[in-house]
C-alpha positions as CSV (number, residue, x, y, z in Angstrom):
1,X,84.1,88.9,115.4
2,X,86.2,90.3,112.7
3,X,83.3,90.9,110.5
4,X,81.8,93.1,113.1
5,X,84.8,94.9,114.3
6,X,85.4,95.6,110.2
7,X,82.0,96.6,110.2
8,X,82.3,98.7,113.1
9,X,85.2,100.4,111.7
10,X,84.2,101.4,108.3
11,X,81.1,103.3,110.3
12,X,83.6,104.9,112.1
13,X,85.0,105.8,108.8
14,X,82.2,107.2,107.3
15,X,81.9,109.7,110.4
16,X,85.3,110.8,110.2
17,X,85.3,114.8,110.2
18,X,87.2,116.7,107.2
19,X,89.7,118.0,108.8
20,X,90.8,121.5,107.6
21,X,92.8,121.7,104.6
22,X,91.7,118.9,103.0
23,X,89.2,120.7,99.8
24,X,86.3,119.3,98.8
25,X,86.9,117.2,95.7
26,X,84.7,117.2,92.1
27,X,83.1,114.7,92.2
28,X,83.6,111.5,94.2
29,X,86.6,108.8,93.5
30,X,85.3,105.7,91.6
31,X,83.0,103.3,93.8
32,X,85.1,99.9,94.8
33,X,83.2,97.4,97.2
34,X,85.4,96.3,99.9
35,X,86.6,92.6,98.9
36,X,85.0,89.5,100.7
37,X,88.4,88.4,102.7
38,X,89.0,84.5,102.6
39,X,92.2,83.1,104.6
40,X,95.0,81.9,101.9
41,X,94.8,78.1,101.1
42,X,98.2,77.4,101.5
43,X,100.1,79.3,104.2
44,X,104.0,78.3,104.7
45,X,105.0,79.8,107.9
46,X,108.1,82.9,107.0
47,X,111.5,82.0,108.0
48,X,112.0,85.4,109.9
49,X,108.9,87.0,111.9
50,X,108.9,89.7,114.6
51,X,107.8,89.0,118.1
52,X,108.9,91.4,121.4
53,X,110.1,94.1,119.5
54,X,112.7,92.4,117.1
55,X,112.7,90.4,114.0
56,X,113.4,86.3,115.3
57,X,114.0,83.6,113.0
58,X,111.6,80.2,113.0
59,X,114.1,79.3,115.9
60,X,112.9,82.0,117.8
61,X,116.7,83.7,117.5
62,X,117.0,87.1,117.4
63,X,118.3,88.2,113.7
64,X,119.4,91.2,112.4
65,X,118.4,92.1,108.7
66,X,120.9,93.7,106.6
67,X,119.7,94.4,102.9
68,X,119.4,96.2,100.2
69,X,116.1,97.7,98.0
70,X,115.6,96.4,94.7
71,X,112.9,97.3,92.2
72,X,110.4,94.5,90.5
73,X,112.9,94.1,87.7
74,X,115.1,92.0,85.8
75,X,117.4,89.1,86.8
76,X,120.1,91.0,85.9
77,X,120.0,93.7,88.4
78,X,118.3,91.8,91.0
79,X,120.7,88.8,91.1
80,X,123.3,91.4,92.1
81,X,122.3,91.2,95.6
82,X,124.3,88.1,96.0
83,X,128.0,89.9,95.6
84,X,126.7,92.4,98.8
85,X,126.0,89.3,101.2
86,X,122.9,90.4,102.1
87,X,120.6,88.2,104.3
88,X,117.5,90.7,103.1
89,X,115.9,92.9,100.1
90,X,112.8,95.2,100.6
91,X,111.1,94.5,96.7
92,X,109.4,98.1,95.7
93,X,106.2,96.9,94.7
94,X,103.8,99.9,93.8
95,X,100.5,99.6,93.6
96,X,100.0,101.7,90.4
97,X,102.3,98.6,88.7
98,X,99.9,95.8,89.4
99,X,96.6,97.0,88.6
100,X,96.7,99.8,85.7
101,X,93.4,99.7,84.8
102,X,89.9,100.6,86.7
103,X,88.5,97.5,88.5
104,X,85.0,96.4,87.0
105,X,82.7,96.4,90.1
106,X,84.2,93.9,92.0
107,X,86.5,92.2,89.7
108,X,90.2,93.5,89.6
109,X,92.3,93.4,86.0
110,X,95.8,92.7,88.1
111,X,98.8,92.6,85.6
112,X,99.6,89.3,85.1
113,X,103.0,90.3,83.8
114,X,104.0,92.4,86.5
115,X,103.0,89.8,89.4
116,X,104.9,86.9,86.7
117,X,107.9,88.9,87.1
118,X,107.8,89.3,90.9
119,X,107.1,86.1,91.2
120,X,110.1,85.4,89.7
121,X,112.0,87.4,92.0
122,X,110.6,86.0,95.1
123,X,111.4,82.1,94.0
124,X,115.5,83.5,93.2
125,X,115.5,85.3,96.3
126,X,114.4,82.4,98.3
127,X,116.3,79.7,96.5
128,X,119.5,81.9,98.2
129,X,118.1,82.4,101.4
130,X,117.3,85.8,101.4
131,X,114.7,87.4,103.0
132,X,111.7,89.5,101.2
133,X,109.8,92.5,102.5
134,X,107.0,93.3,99.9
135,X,107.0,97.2,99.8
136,X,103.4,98.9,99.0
137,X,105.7,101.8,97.6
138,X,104.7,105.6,96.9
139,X,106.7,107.9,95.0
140,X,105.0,111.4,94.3
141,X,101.8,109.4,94.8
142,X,100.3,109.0,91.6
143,X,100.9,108.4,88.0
144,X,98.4,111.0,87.4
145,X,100.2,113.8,88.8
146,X,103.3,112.8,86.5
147,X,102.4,116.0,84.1
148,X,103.8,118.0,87.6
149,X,107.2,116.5,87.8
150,X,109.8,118.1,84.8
151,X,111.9,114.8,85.2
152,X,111.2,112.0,82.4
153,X,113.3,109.3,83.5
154,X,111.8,106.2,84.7
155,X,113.5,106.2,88.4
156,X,111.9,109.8,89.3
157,X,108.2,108.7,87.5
158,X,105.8,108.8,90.3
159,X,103.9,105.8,91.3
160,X,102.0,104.6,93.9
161,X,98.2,105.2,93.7
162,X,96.6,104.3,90.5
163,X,96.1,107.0,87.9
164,X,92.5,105.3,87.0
165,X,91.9,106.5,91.3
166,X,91.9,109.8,89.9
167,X,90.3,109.3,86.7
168,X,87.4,111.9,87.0
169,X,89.9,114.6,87.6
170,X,88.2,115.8,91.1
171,X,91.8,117.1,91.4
172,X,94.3,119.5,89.7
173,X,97.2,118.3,87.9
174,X,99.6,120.7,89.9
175,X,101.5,120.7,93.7
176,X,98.0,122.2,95.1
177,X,95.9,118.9,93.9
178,X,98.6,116.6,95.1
179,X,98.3,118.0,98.9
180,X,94.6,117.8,98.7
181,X,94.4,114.3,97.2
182,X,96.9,112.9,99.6
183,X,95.1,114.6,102.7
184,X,91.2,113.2,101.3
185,X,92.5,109.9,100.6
186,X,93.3,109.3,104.5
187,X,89.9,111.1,105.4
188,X,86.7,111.9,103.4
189,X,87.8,109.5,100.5
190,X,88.9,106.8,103.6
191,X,86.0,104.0,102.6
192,X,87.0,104.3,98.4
193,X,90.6,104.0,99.5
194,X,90.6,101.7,101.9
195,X,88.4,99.1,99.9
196,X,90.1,99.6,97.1
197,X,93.7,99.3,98.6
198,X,92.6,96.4,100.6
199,X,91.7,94.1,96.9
200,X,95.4,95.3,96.5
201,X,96.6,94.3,100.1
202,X,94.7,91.0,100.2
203,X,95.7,89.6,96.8
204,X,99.3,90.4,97.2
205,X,99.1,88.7,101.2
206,X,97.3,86.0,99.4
207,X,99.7,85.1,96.6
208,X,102.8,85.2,98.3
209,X,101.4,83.2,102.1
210,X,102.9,80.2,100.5
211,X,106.6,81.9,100.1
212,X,108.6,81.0,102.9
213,X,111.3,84.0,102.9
214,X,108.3,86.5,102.4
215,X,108.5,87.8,105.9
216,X,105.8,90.3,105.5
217,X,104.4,93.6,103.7
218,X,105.0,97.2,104.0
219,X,101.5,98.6,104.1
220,X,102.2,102.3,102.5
221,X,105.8,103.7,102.1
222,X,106.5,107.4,103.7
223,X,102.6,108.3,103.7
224,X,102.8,112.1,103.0
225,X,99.2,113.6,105.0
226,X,99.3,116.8,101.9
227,X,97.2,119.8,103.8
228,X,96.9,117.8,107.0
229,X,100.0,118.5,107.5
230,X,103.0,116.8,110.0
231,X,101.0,117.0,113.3
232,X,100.0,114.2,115.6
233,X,96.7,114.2,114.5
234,X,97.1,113.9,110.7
235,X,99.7,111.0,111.7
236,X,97.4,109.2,113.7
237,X,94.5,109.6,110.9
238,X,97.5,107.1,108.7
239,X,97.9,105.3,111.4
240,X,94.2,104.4,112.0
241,X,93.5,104.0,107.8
242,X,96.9,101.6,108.0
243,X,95.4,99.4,110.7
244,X,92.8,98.1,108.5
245,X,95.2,97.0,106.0
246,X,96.7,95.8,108.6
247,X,93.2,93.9,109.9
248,X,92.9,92.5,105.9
249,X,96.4,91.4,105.8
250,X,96.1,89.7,108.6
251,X,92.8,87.7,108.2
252,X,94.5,86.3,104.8
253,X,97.4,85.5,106.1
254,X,97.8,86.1,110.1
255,X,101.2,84.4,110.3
256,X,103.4,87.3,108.3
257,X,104.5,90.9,109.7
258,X,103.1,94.3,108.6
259,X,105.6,97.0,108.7
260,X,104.1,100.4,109.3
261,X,105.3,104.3,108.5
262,X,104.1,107.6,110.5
263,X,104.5,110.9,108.0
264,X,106.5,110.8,105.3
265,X,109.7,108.9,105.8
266,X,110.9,110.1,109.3
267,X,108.1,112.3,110.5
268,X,105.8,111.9,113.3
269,X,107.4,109.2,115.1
270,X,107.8,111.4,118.3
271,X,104.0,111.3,119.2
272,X,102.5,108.8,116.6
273,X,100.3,106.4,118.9
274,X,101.0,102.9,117.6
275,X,98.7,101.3,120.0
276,X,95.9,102.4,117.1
277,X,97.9,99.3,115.3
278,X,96.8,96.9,117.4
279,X,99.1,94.2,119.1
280,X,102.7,95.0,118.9
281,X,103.7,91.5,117.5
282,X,104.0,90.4,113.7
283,X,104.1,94.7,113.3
284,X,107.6,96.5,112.5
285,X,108.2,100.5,112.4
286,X,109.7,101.6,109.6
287,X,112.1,104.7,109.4
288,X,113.9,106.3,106.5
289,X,117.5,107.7,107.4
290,X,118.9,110.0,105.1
291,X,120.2,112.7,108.0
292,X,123.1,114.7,106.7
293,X,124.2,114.1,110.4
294,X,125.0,118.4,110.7
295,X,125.3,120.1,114.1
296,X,122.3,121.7,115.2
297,X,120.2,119.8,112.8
298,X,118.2,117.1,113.2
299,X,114.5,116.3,114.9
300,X,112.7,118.9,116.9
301,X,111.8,118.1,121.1
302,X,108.9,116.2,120.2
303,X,111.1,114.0,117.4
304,X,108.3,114.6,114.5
305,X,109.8,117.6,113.1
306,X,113.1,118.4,110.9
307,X,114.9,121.7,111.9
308,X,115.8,123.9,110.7
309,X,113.9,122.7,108.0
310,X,113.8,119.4,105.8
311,X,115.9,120.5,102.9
312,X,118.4,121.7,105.5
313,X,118.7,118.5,107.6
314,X,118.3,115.4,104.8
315,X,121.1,114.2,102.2
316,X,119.1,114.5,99.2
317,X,120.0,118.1,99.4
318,X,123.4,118.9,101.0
319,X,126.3,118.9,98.7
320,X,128.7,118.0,100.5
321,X,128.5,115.6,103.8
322,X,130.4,116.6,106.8
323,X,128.0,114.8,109.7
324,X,129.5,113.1,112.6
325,X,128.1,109.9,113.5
326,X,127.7,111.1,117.1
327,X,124.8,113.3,115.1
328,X,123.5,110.3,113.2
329,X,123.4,108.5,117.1
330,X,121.2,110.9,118.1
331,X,118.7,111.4,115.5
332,X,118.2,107.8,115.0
333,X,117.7,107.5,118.9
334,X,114.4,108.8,118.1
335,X,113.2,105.8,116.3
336,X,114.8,103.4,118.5
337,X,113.2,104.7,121.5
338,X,109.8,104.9,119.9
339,X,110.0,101.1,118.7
340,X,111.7,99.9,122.2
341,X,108.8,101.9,124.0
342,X,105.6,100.2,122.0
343,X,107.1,96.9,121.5
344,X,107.7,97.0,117.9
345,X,110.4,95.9,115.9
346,X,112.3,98.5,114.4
347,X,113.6,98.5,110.5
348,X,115.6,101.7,108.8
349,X,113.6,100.8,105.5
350,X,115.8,103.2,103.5
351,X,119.1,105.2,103.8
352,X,121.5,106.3,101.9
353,X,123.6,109.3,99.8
354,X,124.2,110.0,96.0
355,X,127.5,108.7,95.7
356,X,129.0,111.5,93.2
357,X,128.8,113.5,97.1
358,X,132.3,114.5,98.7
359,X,132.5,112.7,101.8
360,X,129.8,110.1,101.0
361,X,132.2,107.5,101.5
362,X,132.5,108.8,105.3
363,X,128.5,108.5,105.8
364,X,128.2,104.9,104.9
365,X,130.9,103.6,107.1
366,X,129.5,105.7,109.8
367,X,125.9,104.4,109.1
368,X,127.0,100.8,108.7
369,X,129.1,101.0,111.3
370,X,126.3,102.4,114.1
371,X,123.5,99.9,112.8
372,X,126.0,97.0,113.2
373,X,126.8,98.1,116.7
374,X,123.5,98.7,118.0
375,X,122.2,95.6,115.8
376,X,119.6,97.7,113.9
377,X,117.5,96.1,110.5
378,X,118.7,97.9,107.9
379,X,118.4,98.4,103.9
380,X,120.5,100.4,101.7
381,X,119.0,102.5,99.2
382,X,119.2,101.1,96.6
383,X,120.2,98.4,94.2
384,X,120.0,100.1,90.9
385,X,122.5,100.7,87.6
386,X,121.0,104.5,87.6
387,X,121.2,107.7,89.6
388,X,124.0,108.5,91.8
389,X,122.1,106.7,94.8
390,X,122.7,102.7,93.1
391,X,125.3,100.5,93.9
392,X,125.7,98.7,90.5
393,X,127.4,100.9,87.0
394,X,125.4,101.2,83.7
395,X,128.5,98.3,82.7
396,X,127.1,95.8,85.2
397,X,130.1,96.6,88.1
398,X,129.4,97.3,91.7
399,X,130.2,100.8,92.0
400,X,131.9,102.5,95.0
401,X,129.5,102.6,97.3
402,X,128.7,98.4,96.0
403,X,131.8,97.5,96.6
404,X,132.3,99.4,100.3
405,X,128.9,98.0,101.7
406,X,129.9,94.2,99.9
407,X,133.2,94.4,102.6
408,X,130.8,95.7,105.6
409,X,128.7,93.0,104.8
410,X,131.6,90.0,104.3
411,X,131.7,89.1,107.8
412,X,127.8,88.8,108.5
C-alpha cells in the first residue's frame, strides 16, 4: 500500500502546475532516483513522543520541552548545555554538511566525519538525559548562493541545500536566482528534490532509530516559497512536498515524530491545511518567535502575515526592545490555536534577541515566563560562543543572557 500511495504521489507531482513566479530554469537539476526505503534494523522506541497534540514521555505523561539549539560541533560548546538544565536541544543538522558532493546514480558520498561528529553528540546528549530534535536546517538556502551574502563569518554562511543541487548553474548567483530556486524546488523541480532529499531524510531516520532520546526530525527549517510568495497556496505546496518526507521518515522508522514548518519561520500558519500531513500524531508544528512584542505590530487577521511589515515586527531588526508580553500573548495565540485546532503538538523551535539590545533582558523573562505558564516546548536560540544571539563568551562563560535562562531553568 505504501508503494502505491508513493507511487501515486510522485504522478501527482509530475502534474503539478508552475505556478507563476517561479522562471523556467537552464537546464534541469541533476537526476537522483528516489531511494528503495527499507525499515531500520534496530529501532529503540524515543523516550518523548507526541500523541493528542502534546509531546508525552514513554509513560504516556505529558512533558514539556525546554532547550536550547546547538550546532553539530565540538564537545566544548555542546557540553555547555548542562549548566542551563535543559531537558532538550534541537541539533542544526544541514543537509549541505553531510553530503558535499554529487551522489553517483544511486550511491550517496555522506561525510563520514560530519555524521562521526554527530554521532558523538547524540551518545553525550543521551548519556544526560536530554532530549534530541534532528534539525534539517536552511539558512539562505544554499552554499551556492554564498557569493550573494557580503558576510564571511562562518555563523551567517548559508547552508541548507547542497551547492552540487545547483551545480549546472540553471540559476543566477544573485537575490533574483534565490527566489526562483526556492519557489522550483517545491514545484517543477518537486520529483529531483524530493528523491534526492528523501536519501537524506531516510539515512539520517535510519542511523539514529536506535537512539533512544532522538525524539524525531525537523523535515525543513522556515521553508521560504521565493516568488510563490507567503499565500495559502504556496504554503500548502510545502506542506504537500513535506508530507513525503514525512511518508519516507516514517516507513524507516514509524515510531519517531516529524516536526513540520509553514512559510518561513512564522508565516502561513493562519490558513496552512495540516490535514495535507496526514494523521496528527507522531507530527509537531514548529514556530519561530522572535516578535519585538510592539503595539500595533504583529500578525495580520488571517495570522500568516507580519504588519506592518517583517522588518518592522521581528527582533532581528529593532534596536531597542520595548514589547509587552501582553503583545507577545497575543501573537503566539496564533500558533497555539492552529496546533490545538489540528491536533498537533506545538514547539517554538527558535526565539530569541541579540543580547548587546537595551531591554533584551526584559524580553527573555517575559518569553520564559509566558511559555512556562502556558506550558509551551520551547528552545532558545542559540548555544553558541559568537554573535550577540549565544549564550556562552569567546572565554568559555555563560554570558548574560546564559546565566538568566540557567536560573529560569533551575527549578524545572
Amino acid at each position: 500500500m505504501l508503494r502505491l500511495r508513493s507511487a501515486l504521489f510522485l504522478a501527482l507531482v509530475l502534474l503539478l502546475p508552475t505556478l507563476s513566479g517561479c522562471d523556467s530554469a537552464a537546464g534541469p537539476p541533476p537526476h537522483v532516483p528516489f531511494p528503495r526505503l527499507r525499515r531500520a534494523q534496530h529501532i529503540v522506541p524515543p523516550l518523548v513522543t507526541s500523541r493528542d497534540g502534546r509531546f508525552v514521555t514513554s509513560a504516556g505523561r505529558t512533558i514539556t520541552l525546554h532547550g536550547v539549539n546547538v550546532q553539530v560541533s565540538n564537545p566544548a560548546v555542546y557540553a555547555e548545555a548542562l549548566r542551563l538544565n535543559v531537558n532538550f536541544v534541537r541539533i542544526v543538522a544541514p543537509w549541505s554538511l553531510f553530503e558535499t558532493r554529487a551522489p553517483t546514480g544511486s550511491v550517496h558520498h555522506w561525510s563520514s566525519s560530519a555524521l562521526a561528529q554527530l554521532d558523538r553528540e547524540v551518545r553525550f546528549f543521551g548519556r544526560h538525559d536530554i532530549n534530541v530534535l534532528i534539525d534539517f536546517h536552511q539558512f539562505r538556502w544554499s552554499p551556492y548562493f554564498a557569493s550573494s551574502f557580503p558576510c564571511r563569518l562562518a555563523s551567517c554562511q548559508p547552508r541548507g541545500i547542497p551547492a552540487w543541487y545547483y551545480a549546472n548553474g540553471r540559476f543566477a548567483r544573485n537575490h533574483d536566482g534565490i527566489k526562483s530556486a526556492e519557489a522550483a524546488f517545491w514545484t517543477h523541480e518537486a520529483r529531483s528534490s524530493q528523491a534526492a532529499y528523501a536519501a537524506f531524510a531516510a539515512m539520517m531516520a535510519a542511523r539514529y532509530a536506535g537512539s533512544a532520546n532522538v525524539l524525531g526530525y525537523e523535515l525543513f527549517n522556515e521553508p521560504h516559497a521565493g516568488n510563490l510568495g507567503l499565500t495559502t497556496a504556496a504554503t500548502n505546496t510545502m506542506l504537500k512536498w513535506q508530507s513525503r518526507i514525512r511518508e519516507v521518515i516514517s516507513h524507516v522508522d514509524p515510531t519517531r515524530t516529524v516536526v513540520v514548518m509553514c512559510n518561513g519561520g512564522g508565516g502561513g500558519v493562519g490558513t496552512a491545511d495540516l490535514r495535507l500531513l496526514g494523521s496528527p500524531n507522531l507530527l509537531a508544528l514548529d514556530w519561530h518567535d522572535y516578535f519585538n512584542g510592539q503595539d500595533g505590530a504583529g500578525l495580520d487577521a488571517s495570522g500568516d502575515q507580519w504588519v506592518p511589515s517583517w522588518t518592522a515586527t521581528h527582533n532581528q531588526a529593532t534596536g531597542t526592545y520595548t514589547g509587552t508580553q501582553e503583545n507577545q500573548k497575543r501573537v503566539i495565540a496564533w500558533p497555539v490555536d492552529r496546533a490545538r485546532h489540528w491536533h498537533v503538538a506545538l514547539l517554538i523551535g527558535e526565539w530569541g534577541i541579540n543580547q548587546t539590545v537595551p531591554g533584551a533582558a526584559d524580553y527573555q523573562t517575559q518569553m520564559v515566563d509566558m511559555f512556562r505558564r502556558a506550558g509551551l516546548s520551547n528552545a532558545r536560540w542559540q548555544l553558541s560562543s559568537s554573535g550577540g544571539y549565544g549564550l556562552v563568551t569567546p572565554a568559555g562563560r555563560m554570558s548574560p543572557a546564559g546565566v538568566q535562562l540557567r536560573a529560569a531553568y533551575s527549578d524545572r
